[in-house]
C-alpha positions as CSV (number, residue, x, y, z in Angstrom):
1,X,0.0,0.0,0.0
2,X,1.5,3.4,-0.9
3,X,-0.2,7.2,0.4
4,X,0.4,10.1,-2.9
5,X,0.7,13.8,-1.3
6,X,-0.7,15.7,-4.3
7,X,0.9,19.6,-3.2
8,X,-0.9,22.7,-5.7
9,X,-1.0,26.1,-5.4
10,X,-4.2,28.1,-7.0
11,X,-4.2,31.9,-8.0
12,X,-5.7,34.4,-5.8
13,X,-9.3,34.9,-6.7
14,X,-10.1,31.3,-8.3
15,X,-10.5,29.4,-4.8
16,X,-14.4,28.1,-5.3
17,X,-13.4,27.5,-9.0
18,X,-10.7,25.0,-7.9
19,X,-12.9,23.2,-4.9
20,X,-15.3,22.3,-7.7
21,X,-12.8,20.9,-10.1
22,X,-10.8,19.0,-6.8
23,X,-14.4,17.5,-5.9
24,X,-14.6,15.9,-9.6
25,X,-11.5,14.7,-9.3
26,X,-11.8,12.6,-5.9
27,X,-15.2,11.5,-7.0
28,X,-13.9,10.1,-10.6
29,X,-10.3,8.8,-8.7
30,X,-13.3,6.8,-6.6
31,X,-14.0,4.0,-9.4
32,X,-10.0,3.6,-10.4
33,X,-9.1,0.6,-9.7
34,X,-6.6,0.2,-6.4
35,X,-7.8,3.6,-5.0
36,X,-8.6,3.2,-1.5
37,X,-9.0,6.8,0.0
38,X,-8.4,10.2,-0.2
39,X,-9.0,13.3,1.5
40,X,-8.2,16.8,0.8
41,X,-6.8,19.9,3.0
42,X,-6.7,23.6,2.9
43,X,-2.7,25.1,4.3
44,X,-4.5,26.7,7.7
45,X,-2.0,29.7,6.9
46,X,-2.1,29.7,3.2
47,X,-4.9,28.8,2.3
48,X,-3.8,28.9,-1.9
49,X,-1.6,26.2,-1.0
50,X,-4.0,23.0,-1.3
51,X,-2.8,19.1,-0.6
52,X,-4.4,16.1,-1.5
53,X,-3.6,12.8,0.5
54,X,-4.4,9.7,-1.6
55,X,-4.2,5.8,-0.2
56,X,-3.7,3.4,-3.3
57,X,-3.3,-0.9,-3.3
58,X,-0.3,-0.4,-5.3
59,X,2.2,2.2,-7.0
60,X,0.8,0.4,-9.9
61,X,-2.5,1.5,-9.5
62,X,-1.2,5.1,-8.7
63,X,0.7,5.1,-12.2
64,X,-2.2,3.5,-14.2
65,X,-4.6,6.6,-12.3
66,X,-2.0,9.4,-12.8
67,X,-1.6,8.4,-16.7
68,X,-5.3,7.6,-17.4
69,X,-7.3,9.8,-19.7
70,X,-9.4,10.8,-16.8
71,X,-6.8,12.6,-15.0
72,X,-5.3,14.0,-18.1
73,X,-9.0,15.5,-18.9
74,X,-9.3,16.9,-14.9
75,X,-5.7,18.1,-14.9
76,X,-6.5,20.0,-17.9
77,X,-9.3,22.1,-16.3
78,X,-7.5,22.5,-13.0
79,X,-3.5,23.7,-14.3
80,X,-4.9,27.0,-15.6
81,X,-6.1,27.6,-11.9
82,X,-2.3,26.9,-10.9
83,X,0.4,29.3,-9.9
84,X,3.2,26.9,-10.2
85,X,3.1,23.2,-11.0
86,X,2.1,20.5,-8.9
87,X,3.8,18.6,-6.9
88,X,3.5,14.8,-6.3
89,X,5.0,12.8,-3.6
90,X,4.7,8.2,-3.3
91,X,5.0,8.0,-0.3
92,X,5.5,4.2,0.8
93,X,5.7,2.4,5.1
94,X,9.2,2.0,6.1
């Protein structure tokens, strides 16, 4: 089992925009196969600076989801709303 910190930063002003798109995302990640949970967080002192905490079966199943035409098609809508590019962590138990 692996854990995927998903780290963006939106542009001032497009905060509600972004929710929406992040809420599609979770919802769609829902039916991959290997997804087991995910949550995501607001930065209690930045709150532009957005992470995502995803628990998948396999790295496998992380790399099939993160190359799928899905997320292709939601990371389209939601990199215009980024001020920098995201960042992605696989995080796995020691």
């Amino acid at each position: 089992m692996i854990r995927v910190l998903i780290e963006r930063h939106i542009m001032d002003g497009l905060e509600d925009i972004y929710e929406e798109a992040v809420r599609g995302t979770l919802q769609t990640a829902i039916a991959a196969p290997g997804f087991l949970a995910g949550e995501s967080m607001k930065d209690s002192s930045n709150p532009l600076r957005r992470l995502t905490l995803s628990k998948w079966r396999s790295i496998q199943d992380w790399h099939n989801w993160s190359h799928s035409l899905e997320r292709t098609e939601i990371m389209y809508k939601i990199d215009p709303m980024l001020s920098e590019p995201e960042k992605i962590t696989v995080l796995e138990h020691v």
